[in-house]
C-alpha positions in Angstrom: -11.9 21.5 -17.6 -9.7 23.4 -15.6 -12.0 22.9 -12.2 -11.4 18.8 -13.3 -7.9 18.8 -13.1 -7.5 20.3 -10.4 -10.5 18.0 -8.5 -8.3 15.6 -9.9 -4.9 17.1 -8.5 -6.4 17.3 -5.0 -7.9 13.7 -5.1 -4.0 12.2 -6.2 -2.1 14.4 -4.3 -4.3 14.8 -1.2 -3.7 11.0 -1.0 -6.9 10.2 -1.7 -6.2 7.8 -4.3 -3.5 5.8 -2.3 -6.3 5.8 0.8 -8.8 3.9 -1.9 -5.8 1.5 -3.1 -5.7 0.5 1.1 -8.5 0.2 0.9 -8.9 -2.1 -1.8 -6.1 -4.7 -0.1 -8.5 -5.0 2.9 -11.5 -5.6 0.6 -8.9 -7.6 -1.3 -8.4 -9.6 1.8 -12.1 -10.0 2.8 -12.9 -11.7 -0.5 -9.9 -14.0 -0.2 -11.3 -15.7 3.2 -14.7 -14.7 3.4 -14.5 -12.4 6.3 -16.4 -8.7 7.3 -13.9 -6.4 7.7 -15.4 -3.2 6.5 -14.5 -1.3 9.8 -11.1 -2.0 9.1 -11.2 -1.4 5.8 -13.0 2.3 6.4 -10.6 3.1 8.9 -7.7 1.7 6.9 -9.3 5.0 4.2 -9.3 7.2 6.4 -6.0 6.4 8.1 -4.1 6.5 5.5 -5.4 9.9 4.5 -4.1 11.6 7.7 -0.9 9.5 8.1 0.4 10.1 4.5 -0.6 13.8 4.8 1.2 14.1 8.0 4.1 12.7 6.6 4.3 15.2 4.1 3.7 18.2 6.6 6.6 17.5 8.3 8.7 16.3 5.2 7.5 19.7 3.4 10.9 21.2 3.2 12.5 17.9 1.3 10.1 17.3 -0.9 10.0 17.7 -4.3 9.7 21.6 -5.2 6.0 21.0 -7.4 4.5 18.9 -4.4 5.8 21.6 -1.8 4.0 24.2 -4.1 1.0 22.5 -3.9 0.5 21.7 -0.8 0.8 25.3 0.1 -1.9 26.4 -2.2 -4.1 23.9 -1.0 -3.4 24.3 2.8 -7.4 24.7 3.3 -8.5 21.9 1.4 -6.2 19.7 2.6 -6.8 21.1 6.2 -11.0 20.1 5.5 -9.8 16.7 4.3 -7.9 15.7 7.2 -10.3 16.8 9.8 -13.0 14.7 7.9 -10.8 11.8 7.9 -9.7 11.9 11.2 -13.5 12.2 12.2 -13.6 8.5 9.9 -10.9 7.3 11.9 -12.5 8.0 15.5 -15.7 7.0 14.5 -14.3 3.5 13.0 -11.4 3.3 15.7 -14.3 2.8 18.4 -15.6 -0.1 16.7 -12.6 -1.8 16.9 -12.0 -5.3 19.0 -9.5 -5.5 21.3 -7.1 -7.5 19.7 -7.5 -5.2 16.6 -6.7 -2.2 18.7 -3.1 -4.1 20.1 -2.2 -4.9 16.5 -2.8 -1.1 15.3 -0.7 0.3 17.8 2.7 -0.7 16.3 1.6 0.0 12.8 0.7 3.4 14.3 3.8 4.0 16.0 5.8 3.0 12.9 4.2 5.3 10.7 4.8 8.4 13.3 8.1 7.8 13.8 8.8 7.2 10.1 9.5 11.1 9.8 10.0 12.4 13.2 13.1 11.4 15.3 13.6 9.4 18.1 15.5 11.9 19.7 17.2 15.3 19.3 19.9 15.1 16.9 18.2 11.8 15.5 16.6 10.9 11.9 13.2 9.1 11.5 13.0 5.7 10.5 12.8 6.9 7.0 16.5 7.9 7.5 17.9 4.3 8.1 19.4 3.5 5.0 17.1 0.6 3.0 14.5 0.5 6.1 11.8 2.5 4.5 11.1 0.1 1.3 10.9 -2.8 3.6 9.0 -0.4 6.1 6.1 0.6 3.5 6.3 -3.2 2.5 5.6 -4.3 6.0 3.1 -1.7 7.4 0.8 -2.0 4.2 1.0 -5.9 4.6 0.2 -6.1 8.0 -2.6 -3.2 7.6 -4.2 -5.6 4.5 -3.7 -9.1 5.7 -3.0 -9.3 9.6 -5.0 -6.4 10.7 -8.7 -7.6 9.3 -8.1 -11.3 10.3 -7.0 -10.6 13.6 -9.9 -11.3 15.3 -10.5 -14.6 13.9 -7.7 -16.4 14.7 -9.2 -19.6 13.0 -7.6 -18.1 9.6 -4.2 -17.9 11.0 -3.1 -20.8 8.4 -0.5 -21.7 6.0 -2.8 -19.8 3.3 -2.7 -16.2 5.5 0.8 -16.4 5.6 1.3 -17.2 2.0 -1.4 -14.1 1.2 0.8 -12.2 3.6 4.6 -12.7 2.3 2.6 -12.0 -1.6 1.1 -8.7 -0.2 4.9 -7.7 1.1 6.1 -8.7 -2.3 3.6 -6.9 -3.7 3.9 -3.8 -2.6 7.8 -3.9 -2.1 8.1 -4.3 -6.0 5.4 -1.5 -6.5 7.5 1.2 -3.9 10.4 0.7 -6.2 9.2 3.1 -8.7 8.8 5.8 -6.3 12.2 5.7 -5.1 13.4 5.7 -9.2 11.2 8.5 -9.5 12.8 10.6 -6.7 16.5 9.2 -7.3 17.8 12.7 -8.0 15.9 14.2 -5.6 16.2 12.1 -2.5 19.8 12.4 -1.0 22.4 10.1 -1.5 22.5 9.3 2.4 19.4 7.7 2.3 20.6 5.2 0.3 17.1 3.6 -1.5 17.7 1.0 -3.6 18.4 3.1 -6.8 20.8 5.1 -4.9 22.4 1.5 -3.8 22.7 -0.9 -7.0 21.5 1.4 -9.9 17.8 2.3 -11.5 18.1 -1.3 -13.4 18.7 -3.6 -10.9 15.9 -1.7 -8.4 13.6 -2.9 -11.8 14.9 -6.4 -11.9 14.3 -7.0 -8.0 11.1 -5.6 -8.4 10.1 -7.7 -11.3 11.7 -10.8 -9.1 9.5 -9.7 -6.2 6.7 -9.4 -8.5 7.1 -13.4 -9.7 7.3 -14.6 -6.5 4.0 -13.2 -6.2 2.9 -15.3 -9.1 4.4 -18.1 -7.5 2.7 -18.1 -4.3 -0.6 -18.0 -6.4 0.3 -21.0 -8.2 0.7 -22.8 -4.8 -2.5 -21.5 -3.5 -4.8 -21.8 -6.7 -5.5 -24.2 -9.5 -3.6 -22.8 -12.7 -6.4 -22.8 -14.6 -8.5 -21.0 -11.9 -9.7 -17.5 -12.8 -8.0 -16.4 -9.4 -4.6 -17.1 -10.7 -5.0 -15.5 -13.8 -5.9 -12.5 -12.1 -3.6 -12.1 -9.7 -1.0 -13.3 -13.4 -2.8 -10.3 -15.1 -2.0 -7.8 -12.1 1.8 -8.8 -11.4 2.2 -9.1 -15.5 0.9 -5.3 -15.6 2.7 -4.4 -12.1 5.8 -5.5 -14.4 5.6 -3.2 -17.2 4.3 -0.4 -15.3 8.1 -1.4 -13.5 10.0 -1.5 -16.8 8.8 1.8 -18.0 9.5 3.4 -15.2 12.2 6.5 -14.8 13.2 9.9 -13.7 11.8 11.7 -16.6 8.1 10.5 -16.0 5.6 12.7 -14.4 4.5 12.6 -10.7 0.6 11.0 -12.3 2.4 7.7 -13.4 3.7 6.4 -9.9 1.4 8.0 -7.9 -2.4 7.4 -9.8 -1.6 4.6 -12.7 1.3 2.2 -10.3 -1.2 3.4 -7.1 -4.3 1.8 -9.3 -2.9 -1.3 -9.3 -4.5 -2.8 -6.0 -7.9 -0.9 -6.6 -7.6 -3.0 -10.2 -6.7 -6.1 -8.7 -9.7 -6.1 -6.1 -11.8 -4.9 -8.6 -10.9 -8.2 -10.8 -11.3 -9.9 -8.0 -14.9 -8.6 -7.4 -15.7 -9.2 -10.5 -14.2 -12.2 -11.9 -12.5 -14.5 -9.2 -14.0 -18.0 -8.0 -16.3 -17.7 -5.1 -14.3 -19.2 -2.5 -12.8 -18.7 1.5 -9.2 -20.1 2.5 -9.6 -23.5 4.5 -8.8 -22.7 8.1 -5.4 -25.2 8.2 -4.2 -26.5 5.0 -3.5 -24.6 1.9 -6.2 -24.6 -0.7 -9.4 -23.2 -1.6 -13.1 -24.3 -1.1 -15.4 -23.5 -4.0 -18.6 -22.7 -2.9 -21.9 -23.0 -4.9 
């Protein structure tokens, strides 16, 4: 039992489980307009892996006091993982387009200097007040909507911008937790949204966010398809995940059960939706036999 939990403690907080929930927004994305992005969605694994590891490594003296014991009695293991997954990320990186490749480099560049400073004397982006919620928000979207479409610029319609502000939304109102969940830990110069208007109001614009998510599926699907009801179900849950969120709750509820939330809503999808691929110009779906 005791070799399970901590095989569980290394695949949560070696950011396993957040690399799988990427993951799952590409696949999410593949299903929604009938492209092959598995590349992408691979590297899009593995590259989160190393990026949010890195992150840590050089945010090891602010974090939280459990995490930073952690990590330092799993240096090795998490030393194995990244070199794997920054093997995956070579290997998939190569197989890349062109136009993929220009697209990555921002996202890249975004995530590096989210931590480490411009310049001497300088915070990372992280540091600007209210920039890293809208930061995550934006990197994740591109990463799961722009990214594996890229390449086929016929799907650059009304409907991939519609899946693209619902992703931002998506994961803007699912961040929110995380910064409750740190609010007495983080400083108060970072200003996050609790630290701004209050741990209530971060819920209420997160469950706002989260409607408009439901909103942009109502102008993309039939109501009574199953892929509205789905993507009901997951914001209805992404709610009351929100609602019950505070403080007091352990590390496991934001960072496995609010992570799950885009691994459950692909797998729904998988499962359950219509069989369909966003028409090329005009918002809609086509139903195929």
């Amino acid at each position: 039992m005791n070799l399970v939990k901590k095989g569980f403690s290394f695949y949560v907080f070696g950011n396993i489980h957040v690399a799988l929930a990427v993951y799952s927004l590409v696949k999410l994305t593949s299903l929604q307009f009938g492209s092959n992005n598995d590349e992408i969605a691979c590297l899009s694994f593995f590259g989160t892996i190393v990026s949010y590891n890195l992150i840590r490594y050089f945010q090891l003296d602010k974090l939280n006091t459990s995490i930073s014991i952690w990590i330092k009695a799993n240096r090795n293991g998490l030393l194995v993982l990244n070199f794997l997954a920054g093997a995956g990320c070579v290997f998939y990186l190569v197989k890349l387009e062109r136009s993929e490749v220009w697209l990555l480099i921002p996202l890249v560049f975004a995530t590096f200097f989210y931590v480490l400073p411009f310049r001497s004397g300088t915070t990372g982006l992280r540091g600007v007040p209210m920039l890293k919620l809208l930061l995550i928000s934006f990197i994740w979207a591109a990463l799961t909507v722009i990214l594996p479409l890229v390449s086929s610029t016929d799907y650059f319609s009304d409907s991939m911008w519609l899946i693209l502000g619902q992703r931002f939304f998506f994961v803007f109102a699912i961040t929110i937790p995380f910064d409750i969940r740190d609010a007495d830990f983080d400083k108060p110069e970072l200003l996050t949204l609790p630290h701004l208007i209050g741990t209530d109001r971060s819920k209420l614009i997160a469950i706002i966010a989260l409607m408009a998510c439901i909103y942009v599926s109502s102008t993309l699907y039939e109501l009574r398809s199953s892929n509205y009801i789905i993507d009901t179900v997951i914001m209805s849950i992404s709610m009351i995940l929100v609602l019950f969120t505070n403080v007091r709750r352990l590390r496991y509820y934001t960072a496995f059960w609010i992570e799950s939330l885009p691994i459950l809503w692909y797998l729904f999808y998988l499962v359950f939706a219509d069989q369909f691929v966003f028409e090329n110009h005009d918002i809609g779906i086509i139903l195929t036999p």
